[in-house]
C-alpha positions, 0 to 999 in steps of 0.5 A: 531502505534501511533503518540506522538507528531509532528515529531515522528511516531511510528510504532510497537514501532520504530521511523521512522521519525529518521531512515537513507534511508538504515535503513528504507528500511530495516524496511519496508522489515521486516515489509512487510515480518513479516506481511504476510505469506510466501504464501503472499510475494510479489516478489517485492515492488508493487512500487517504491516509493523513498524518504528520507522524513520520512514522505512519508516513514511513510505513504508508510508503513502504506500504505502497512500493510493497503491492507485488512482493508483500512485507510482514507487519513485523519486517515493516515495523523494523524498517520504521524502527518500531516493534511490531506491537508500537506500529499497531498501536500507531495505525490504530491510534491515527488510522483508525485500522490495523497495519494489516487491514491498512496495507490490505487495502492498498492491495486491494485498491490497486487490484481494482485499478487493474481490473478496470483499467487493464485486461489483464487477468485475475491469476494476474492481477492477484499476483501483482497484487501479493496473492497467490491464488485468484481464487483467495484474491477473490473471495477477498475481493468480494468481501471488501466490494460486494461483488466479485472481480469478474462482475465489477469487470463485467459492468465496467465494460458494458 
């Protein structure tokens, strides 16, 4: 991925910014699904974020190909031509949520994919999300669910 100049994003050699709503969904479908195993499919989009702003889209893409090995806002921003100030102010103005926050749950909705789905654990499952401890990874699961990654696994199976 790469950005050429202003108004053109590249992702795997494609032009997003170009790309129609139907078409984009369609690439981000096959991107998310040519990234992972099949074992990682998600069963859904881990939000569902709509817009016809190629931009926003650009940036949910990279988003989402990004879970494990973490960007900055600032480098994602860069990918999609924007400063990191204009990629704010977009999520806010569409989103409703900072980039920050935004790509926090990504994390963390396909955190909770793995702690239902797989028996992986949590040190695991906090890396494969981009945290570094399970202990932080943790706490900030707790915040966002009510309820610890160890309880939600514990009622999961019962």
């Amino acid at each position: 991925m790469r950005c050429a100049f202003a108004g053109e994003v590249l992702v795997d050699g494609v032009d997003v910014v170009k790309m129609g709503q139907p078409e984009l969904r369609e690439f981000r479908r096959h991107q998310t699904a040519r990234a992972r195993s099949h074992h990682h499919v998600q069963p859904r989009k881990p939000l569902a974020i709509e817009s016809n702003d190629p931009r926003l889209n650009a940036a949910l893409i990279i988003m989402e190909q990004h879970t494990e090995n973490t960007i900055s806002i600032a480098e994602l921003a860069a990918s999609v031509g924007l400063s990191r100030r204009q990629l704010e102010r977009l999520f806010m103005d569409k989103a409703k949520m900072s980039p920050a926050l935004v790509y926090r749950k990504f994390r963390l909705e396909r955190a909770k994919h793995l702690l239902t789905q797989t028996d992986a654990s949590l040190i695991e499952i906090a890396l494969e999300v981009g945290f570094e401890s399970a202990g932080h990874f943790s706490r900030i699961f707790a915040k966002a669910y009510g309820q610890s990654p160890s309880r939600l696994r514990a009622q999961q199976s019962m």
